[in-house]
C-alpha positions as CSV (number, residue, x, y, z in Angstrom):
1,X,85.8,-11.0,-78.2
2,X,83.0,-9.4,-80.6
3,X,81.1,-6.6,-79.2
4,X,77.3,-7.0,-78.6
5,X,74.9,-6.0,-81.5
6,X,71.4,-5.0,-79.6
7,X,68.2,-7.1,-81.2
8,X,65.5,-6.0,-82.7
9,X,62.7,-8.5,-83.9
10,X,62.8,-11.3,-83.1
11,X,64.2,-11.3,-80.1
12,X,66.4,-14.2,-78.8
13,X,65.4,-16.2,-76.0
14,X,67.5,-18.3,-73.7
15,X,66.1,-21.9,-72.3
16,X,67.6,-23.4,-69.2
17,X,67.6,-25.6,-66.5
18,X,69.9,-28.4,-64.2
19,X,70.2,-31.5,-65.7
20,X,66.7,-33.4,-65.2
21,X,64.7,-30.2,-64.7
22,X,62.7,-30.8,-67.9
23,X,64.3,-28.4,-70.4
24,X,63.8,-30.8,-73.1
25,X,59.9,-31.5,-72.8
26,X,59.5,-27.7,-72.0
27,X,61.4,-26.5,-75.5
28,X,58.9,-29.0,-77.3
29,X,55.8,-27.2,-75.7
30,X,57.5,-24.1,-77.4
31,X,57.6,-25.5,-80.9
32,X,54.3,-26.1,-80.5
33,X,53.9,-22.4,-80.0
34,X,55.1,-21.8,-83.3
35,X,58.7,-20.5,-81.8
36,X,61.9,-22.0,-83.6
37,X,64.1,-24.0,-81.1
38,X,68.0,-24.8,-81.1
39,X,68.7,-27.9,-78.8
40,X,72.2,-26.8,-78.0
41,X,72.4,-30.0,-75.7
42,X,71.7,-32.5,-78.5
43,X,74.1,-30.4,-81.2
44,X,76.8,-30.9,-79.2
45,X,76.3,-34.8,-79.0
46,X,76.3,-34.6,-82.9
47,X,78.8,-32.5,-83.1
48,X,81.6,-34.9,-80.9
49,X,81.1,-37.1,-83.7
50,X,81.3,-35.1,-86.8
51,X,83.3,-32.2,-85.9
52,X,86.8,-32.8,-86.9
53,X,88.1,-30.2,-84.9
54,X,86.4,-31.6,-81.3
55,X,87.6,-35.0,-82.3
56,X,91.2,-33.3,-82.4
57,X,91.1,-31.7,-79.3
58,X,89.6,-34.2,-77.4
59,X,91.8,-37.0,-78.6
60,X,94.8,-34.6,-77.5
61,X,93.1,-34.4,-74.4
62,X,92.5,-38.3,-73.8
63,X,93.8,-40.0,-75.7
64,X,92.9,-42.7,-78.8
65,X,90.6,-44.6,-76.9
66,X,87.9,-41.8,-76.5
67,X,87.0,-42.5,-80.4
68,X,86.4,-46.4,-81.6
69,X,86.3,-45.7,-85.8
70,X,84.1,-42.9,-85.9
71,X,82.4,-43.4,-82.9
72,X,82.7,-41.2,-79.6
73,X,82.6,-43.3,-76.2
74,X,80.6,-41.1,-74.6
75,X,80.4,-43.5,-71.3
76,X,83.6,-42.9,-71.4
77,X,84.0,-39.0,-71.5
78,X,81.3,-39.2,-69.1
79,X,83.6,-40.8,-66.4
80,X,86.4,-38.1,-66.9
81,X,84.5,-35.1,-66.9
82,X,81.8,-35.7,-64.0
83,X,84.2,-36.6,-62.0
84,X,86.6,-33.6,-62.6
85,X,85.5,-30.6,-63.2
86,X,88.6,-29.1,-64.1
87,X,88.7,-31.8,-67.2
88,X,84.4,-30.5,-67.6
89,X,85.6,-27.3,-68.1
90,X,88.1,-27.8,-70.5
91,X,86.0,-29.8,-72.6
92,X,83.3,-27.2,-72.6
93,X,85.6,-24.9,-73.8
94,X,86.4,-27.1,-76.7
95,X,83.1,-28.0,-77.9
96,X,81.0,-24.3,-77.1
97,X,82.7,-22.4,-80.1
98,X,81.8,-25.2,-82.2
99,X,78.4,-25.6,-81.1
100,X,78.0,-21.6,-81.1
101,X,79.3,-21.5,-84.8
102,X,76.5,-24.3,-85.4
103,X,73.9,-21.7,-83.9
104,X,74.8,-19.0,-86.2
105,X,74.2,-21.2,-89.3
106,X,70.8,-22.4,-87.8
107,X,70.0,-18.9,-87.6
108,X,70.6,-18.4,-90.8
109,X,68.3,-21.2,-92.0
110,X,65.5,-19.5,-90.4
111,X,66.1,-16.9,-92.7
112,X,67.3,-14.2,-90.1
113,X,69.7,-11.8,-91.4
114,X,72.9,-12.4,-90.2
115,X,75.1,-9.7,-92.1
116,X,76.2,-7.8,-89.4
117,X,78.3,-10.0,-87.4
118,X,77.5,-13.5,-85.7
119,X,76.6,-14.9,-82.2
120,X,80.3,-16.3,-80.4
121,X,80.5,-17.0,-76.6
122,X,80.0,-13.2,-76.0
123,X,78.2,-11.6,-78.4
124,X,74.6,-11.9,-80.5
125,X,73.9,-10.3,-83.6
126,X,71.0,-8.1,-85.0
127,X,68.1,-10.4,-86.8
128,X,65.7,-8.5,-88.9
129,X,63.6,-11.7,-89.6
130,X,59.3,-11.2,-89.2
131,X,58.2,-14.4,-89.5
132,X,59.2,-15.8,-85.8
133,X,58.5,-13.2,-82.6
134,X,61.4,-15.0,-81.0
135,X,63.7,-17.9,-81.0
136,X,65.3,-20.2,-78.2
137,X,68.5,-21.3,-77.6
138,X,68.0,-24.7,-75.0
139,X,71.6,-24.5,-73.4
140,X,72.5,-25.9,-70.3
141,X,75.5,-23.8,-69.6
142,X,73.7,-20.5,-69.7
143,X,74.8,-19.0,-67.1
144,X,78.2,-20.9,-66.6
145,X,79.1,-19.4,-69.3
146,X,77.7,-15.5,-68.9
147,X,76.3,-16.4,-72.5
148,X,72.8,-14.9,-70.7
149,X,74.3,-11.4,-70.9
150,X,73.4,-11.6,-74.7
151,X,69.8,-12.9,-74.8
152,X,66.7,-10.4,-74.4
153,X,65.3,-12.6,-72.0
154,X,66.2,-15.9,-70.0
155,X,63.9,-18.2,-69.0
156,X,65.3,-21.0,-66.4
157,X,63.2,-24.4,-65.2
158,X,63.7,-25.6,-61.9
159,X,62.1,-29.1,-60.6
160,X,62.1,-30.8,-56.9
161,X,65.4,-32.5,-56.7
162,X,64.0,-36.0,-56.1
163,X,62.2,-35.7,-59.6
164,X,65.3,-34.8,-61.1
165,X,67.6,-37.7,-59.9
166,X,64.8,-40.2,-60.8
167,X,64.6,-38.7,-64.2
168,X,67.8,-39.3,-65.0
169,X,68.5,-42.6,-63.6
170,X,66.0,-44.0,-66.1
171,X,67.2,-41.9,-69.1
172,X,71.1,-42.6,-68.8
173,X,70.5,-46.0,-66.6
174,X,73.3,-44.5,-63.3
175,X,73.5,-44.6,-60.3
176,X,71.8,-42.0,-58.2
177,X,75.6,-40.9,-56.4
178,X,76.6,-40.6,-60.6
179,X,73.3,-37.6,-60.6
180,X,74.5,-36.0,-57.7
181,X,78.0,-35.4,-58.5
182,X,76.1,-34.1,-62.0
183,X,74.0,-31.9,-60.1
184,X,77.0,-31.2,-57.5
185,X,79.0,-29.5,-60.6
186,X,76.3,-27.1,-61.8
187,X,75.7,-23.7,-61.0
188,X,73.4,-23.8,-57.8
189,X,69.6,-22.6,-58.5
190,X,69.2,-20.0,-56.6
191,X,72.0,-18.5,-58.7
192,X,70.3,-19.2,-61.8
193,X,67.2,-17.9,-60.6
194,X,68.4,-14.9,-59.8
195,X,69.6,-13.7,-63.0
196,X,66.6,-15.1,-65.2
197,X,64.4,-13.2,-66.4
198,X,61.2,-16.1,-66.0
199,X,61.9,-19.3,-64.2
200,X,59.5,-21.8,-64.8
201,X,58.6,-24.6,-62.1
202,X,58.3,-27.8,-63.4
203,X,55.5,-29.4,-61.6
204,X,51.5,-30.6,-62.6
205,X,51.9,-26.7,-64.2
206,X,54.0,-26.2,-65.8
207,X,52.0,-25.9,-69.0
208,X,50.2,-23.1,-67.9
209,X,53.6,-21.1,-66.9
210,X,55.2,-21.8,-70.5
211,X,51.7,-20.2,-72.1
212,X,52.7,-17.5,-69.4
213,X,55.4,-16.1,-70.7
214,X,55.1,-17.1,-74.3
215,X,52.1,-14.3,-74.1
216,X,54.3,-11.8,-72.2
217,X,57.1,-12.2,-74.5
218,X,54.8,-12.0,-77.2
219,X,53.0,-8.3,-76.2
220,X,56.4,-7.0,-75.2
221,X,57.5,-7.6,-79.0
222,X,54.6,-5.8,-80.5
């Protein structure tokens, strides 16, 4: 494990949320702000596909069938991993250095100085960039993973759970018993909202929370 290197400016921020909390919308109202955003979520889709060494694993893991051509079933590793979270874990563990090596090179397109180390599962390095007051990281397995330890600040997004199942139902067309075992096998979010440092209620104001704490991360950087 790498040791931590303390940030200076900017400062790295941390967006996260259970599945069908709205982390997704919320991270766009941030670009909007101006702040550069990594959609670790949506990475790690791509990167199932064209990451030779995930394809590896996971074939070794389950077999031929979880790849047609070049193509990952993802209905498929859906049906092993929600419904065993030993097999979610594993997986996650596969795929997180991957994604976390994609990170660092991210960062490193938005011109942030990266020379004195990089960000792995336990670790973040020093940026020296001016241009951006902060970044975000959109990560659903912040604090699965202790990965909040390295961020300046954490912001987490909480919404009714009724709003949540309905949302996704319509966006990955389940069941409602497939979103609760989903919801079952996250962190709970009282936990979440414990150790982050803004949490973010996804309701008719959200918008007004997210301009918030943009402003308070903002003076706190000057």
């Amino acid at each position: 494990m790498s040791q931590i290197s303390k940030l200076k400016s900017p400062k790295l921020v941390a967006l996260s949320g259970g599945i069908g909390s709205g982390k997704t919308c919320i991270a766009k109202v941030f670009t909007a702000l101006g702040m550069p955003v990594y959609n670790s979520d949506e990475r790690a889709k791509q990167l199932m596909q064209t990451s030779e060494s995930i394809r590896t694993q996971l074939i070794a893991l389950f077999g031929e069938d979880l790849y047609k051509g070049n193509e990952l079933q993802k209905q498929l590793l859906a049906q092993y991993i929600f419904t065993n979270n030993e097999l979610r874990q594993k997986v996650n563990a596969i795929v997180h250095p991957v994604v976390i090596d994609d990170y660092n090179k991210w960062l490193a397109e938005q011109r942030f100085d990266t020379s004195t180390g990089s960000l792995t599962t336990s670790s973040v390095t020093e940026l020296n960039d001016q241009n951006a007051n902060y970044t975000i990281m959109e990560t659903a397995l912040l604090f699965e993973n202790n990965l909040y330890t390295n961020f300046d600040y954490t912001i987490y997004i909480t919404a009714p759970l009724e709003t949540r199942i309905a949302r996704v139902m319509q966006r990955d067309n389940c069941t409602r018993a497939d979103v609760e075992k989903r919801i079952k096998m996250q962190l709970n979010d009282t936990i979440c909202m414990q150790k982050a440092d803004y949490v973010i209620e996804n309701n008719n104001f959200a918008l007004s929370q997210i301009i918030a704490i943009h402003e308070q991360i903002m003076n706190k950087n000057q």
